[in-house]
C-alpha positions as CSV (number, residue, x, y, z in Angstrom):
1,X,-33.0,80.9,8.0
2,X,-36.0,83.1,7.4
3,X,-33.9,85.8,9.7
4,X,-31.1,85.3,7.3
5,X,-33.2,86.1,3.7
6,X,-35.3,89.3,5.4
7,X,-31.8,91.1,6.5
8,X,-31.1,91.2,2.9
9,X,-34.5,92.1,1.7
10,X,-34.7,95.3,4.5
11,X,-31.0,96.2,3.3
12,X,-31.8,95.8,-0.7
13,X,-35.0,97.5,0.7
14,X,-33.4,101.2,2.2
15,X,-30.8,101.0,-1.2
16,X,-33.8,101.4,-3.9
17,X,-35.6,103.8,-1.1
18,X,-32.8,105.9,-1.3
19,X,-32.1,106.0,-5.2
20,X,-35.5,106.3,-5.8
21,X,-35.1,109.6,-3.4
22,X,-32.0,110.8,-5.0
23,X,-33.9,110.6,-8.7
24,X,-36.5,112.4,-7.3
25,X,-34.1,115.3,-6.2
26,X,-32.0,115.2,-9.2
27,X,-33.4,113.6,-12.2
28,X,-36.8,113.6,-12.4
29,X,-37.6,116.4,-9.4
30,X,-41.6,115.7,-9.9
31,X,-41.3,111.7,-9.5
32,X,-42.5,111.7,-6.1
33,X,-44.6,114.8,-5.5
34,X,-47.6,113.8,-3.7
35,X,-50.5,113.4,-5.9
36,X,-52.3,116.4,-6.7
37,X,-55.2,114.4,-7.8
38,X,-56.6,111.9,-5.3
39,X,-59.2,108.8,-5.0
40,X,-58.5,105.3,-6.8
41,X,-61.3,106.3,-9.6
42,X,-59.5,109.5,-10.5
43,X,-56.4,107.5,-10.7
44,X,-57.5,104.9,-12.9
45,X,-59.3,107.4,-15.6
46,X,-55.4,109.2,-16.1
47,X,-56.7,111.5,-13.3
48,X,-58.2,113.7,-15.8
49,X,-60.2,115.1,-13.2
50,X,-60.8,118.6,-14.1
51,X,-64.3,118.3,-15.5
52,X,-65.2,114.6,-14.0
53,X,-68.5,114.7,-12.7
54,X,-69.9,112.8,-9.4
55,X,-66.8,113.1,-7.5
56,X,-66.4,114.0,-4.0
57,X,-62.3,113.7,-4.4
58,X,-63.0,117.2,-6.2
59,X,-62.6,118.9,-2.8
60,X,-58.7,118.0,-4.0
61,X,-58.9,118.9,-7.9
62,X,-61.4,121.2,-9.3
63,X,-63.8,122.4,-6.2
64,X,-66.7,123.5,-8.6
65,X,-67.6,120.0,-9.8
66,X,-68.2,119.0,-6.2
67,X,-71.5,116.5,-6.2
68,X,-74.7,118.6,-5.3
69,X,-76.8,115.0,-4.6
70,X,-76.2,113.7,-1.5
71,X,-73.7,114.1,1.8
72,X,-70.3,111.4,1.0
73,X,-67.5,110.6,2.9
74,X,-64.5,109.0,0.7
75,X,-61.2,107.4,2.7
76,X,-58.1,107.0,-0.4
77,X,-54.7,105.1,0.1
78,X,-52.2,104.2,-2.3
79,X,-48.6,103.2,-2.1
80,X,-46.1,104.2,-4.9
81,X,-43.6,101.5,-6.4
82,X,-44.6,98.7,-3.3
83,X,-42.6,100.7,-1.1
84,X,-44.9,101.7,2.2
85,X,-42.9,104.8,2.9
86,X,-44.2,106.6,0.0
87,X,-47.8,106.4,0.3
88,X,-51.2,108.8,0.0
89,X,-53.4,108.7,2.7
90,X,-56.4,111.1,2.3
91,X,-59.9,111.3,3.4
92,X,-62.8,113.7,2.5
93,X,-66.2,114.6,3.3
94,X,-69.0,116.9,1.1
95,X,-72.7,118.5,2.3
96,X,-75.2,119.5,0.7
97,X,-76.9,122.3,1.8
98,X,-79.7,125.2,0.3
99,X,-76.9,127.5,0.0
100,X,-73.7,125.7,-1.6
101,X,-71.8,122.7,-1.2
102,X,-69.2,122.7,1.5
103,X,-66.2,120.3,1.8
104,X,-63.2,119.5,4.4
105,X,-60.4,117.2,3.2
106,X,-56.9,115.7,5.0
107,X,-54.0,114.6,2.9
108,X,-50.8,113.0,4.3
109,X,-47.7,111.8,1.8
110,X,-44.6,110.4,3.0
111,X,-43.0,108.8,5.9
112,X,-41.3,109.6,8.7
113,X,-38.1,111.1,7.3
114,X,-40.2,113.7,5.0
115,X,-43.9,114.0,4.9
116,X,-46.3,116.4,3.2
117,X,-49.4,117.1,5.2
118,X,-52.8,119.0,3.7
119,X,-55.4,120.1,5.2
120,X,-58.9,121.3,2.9
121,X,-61.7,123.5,3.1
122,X,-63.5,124.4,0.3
123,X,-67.1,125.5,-1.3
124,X,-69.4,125.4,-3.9
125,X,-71.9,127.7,-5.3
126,X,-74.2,127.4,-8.6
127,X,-76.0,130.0,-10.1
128,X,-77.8,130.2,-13.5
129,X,-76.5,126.8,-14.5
130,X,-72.8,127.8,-13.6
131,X,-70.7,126.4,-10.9
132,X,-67.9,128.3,-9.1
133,X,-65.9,126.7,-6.4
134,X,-63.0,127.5,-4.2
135,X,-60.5,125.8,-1.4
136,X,-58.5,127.3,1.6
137,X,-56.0,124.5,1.6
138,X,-53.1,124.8,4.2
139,X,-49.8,122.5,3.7
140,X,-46.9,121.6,6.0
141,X,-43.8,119.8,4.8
142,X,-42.0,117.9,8.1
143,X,-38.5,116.8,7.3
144,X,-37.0,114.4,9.9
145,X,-33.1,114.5,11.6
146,X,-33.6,117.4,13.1
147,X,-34.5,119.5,9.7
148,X,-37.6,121.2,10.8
149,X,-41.2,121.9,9.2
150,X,-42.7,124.9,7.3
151,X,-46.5,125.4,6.3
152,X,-47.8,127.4,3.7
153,X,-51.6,128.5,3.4
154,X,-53.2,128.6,-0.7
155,X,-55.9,129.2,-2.7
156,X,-57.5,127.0,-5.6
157,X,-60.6,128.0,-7.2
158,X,-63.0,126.4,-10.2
159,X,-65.2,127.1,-12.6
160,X,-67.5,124.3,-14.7
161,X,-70.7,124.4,-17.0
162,X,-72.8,122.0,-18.8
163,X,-72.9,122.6,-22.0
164,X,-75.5,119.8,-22.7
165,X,-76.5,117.9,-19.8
166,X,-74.4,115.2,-21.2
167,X,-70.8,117.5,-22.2
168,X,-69.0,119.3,-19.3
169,X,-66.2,121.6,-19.7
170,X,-64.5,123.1,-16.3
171,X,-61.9,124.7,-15.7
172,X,-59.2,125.3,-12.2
173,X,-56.3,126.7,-10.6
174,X,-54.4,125.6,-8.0
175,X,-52.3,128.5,-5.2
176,X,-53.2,131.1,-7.6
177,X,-51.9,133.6,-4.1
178,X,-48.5,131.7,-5.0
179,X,-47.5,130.3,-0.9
180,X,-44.1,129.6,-0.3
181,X,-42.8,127.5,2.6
182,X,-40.8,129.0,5.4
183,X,-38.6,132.2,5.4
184,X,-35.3,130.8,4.7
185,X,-35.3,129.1,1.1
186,X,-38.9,130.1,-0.2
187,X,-40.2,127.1,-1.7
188,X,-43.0,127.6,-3.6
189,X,-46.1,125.5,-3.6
190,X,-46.9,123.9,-6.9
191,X,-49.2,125.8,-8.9
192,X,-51.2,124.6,-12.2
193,X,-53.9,125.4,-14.2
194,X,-56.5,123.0,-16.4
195,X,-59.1,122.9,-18.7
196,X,-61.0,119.9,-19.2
197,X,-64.3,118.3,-20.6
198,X,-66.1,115.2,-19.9
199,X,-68.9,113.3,-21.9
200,X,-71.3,110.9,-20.3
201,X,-72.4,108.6,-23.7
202,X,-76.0,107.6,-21.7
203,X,-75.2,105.5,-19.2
204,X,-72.9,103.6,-21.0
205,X,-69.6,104.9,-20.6
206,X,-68.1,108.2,-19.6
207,X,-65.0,110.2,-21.2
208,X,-63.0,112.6,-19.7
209,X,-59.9,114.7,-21.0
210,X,-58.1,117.2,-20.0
211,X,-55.0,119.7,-20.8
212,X,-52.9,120.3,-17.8
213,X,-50.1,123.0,-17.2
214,X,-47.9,123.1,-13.9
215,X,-46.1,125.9,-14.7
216,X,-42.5,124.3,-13.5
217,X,-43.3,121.9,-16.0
218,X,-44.3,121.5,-20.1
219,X,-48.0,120.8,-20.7
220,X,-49.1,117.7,-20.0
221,X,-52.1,116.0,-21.7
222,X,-54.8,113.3,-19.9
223,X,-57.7,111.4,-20.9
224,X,-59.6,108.5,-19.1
225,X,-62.8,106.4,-19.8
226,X,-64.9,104.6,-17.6
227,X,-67.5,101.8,-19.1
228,X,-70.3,100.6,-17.3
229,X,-69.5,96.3,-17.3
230,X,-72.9,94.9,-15.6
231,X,-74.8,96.0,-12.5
232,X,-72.9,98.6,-10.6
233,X,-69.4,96.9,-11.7
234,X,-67.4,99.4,-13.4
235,X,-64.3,99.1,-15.6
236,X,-61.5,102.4,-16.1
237,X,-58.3,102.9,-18.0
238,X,-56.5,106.3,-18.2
239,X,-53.2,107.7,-19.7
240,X,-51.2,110.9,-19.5
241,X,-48.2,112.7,-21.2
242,X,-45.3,114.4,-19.6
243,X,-45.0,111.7,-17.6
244,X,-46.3,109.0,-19.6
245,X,-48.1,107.1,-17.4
246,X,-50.5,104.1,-18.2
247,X,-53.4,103.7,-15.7
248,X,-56.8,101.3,-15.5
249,X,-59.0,99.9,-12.2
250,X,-62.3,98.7,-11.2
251,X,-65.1,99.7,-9.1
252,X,-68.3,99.0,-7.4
253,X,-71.5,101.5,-7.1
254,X,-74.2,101.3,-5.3
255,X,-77.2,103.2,-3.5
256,X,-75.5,103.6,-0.5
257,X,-71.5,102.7,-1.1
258,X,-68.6,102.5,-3.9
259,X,-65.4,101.2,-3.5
260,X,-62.9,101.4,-6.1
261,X,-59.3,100.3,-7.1
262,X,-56.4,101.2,-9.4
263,X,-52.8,100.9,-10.6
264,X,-50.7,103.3,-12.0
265,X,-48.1,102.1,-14.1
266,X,-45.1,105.0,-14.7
267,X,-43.2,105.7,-17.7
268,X,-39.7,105.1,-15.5
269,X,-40.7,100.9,-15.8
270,X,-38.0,100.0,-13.3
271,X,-40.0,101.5,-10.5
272,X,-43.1,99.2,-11.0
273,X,-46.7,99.9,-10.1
274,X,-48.7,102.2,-7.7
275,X,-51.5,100.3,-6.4
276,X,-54.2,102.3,-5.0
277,X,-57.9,101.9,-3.5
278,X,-60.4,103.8,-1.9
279,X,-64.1,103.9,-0.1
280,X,-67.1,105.8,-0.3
281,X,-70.2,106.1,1.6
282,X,-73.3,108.1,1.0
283,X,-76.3,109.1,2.7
């Protein structure tokens, strides 16, 4: 019997894997990018990340708000509409050191029909109270039956200043050198631009915004808030336009470790939540 009700469930299974696919190609072509922002915090604060401060995820968003405190190491998953062949799965590690923050990063998206797969290195530099920061990120799309891979090699950089030691503003670009994958259909990497600020109200709660401009795409606003509950418990909720998508989590902080979780709800209802969690340590 149990037999009997899974065949269904794997067949009802590959048919809403496969129109989710086909919207993604023809309806709504930026459904099921992999996310440019990553970690479960970023995702529950409407991943209005440009200016968030105390990140080590920035290694994938704005490289010049990279955390100057302490060596961290961060491991990220989530899984898009319950379905585990779309799925992040990222890690990322930042150090300290007299002369800059350096960072390395590994992003994988997809399954084993079509994957997306990042690799990250990237740096930080502050001088006179300014922060610049840049990334050498190199990405390779793998397309199973037989279709082949192509990689593609870009450059992000960031800027970010305190204009109180409370109020951030920052500001980033993503393959400003413009990659493309491959010789045959030259697919271009996405490329976007943002400007954000952030406001830490004591130690209270924390605000972030940001406006956010792929430039295949209209400009798309974001904003998140994260409220400090009792202890080291935290409490987040986020939104963004263009998609509209609704977004809240928890998380955990202490001296020595935070883990943190999310869900992501998107403006196409039908496709459900994206649950997402992820772990860091510091040292």
């Amino acid at each position: 019997m149990q037999s009997i009700i899974q065949k269904p469930w794997h067949f009802y299974r590959k048919i809403i894997l496969i129109t989710i696919i086909w919207l993604h190609l023809l309806v709504f072509p930026r459904l099921l990018n992999a996310q440019a922002v990553l970690g479960a915090r970023e995702l529950a604060m409407g991943q209005a990340t440009t200016a968030l401060t105390g990140s080590v995820w920035s290694a994938f968003s704005n490289p010049a708000m990279l955390p100057e405190e302490h060596p961290a190491t961060s491991f990220f998953a989530v899984r898009y509409y319950g379905l585990s062949e779309i799925s992040d799965l990222a890690a990322v590690i930042s150090y300290p050191t007299e002369i800059g923050v350096f960072a390395a990063g590994a992003h994988r998206y997809g399954f084993d029909l079509f994957s997306e797969n990042r690799l990250r290195i990237g740096y930080k530099y502050s001088f006179l109270n300014f922060h610049f920061g840049a990334v050498v990120n190199y990405s390779r799309v793998v397309q199973g039956g037989g279709y082949g891979s192509a990689g593609a090699l870009g450059i992000d950089i960031g800027l970010a200043a305190p204009l109180s030691p409370q109020l951030w503003i920052a500001a980033k670009a993503t393959n400003i050198n413009n990659p493309v994958y491959g010789t045959r259909n030259n697919e271009e990497l996405p490329r976007d631009l943002s400007i954000g600020l952030s406001f830490e109200l004591s130690e209270l709660a924390l605000f972030t915004a940001e406006v956010y401009k792929d430039v295949r795409f209209p400009v798309s606003f974001r904003g998140g808030i994260e409220v400090a509950i009792i202890g080291g418990l935290m409490g987040r909720a986020g939104i963004t336009t263009k998609p509209q998508t609704f977004s809240a989590g928890f998380g955990y902080k202490s001296s020595a470790w935070n883990f943190n979780i999310a869900v992501q709800r998107h403006e196409v209802s039908m496709l459900g939540l994206s649950p997402a969690a992820d772990f860091k340590i510091k040292w």
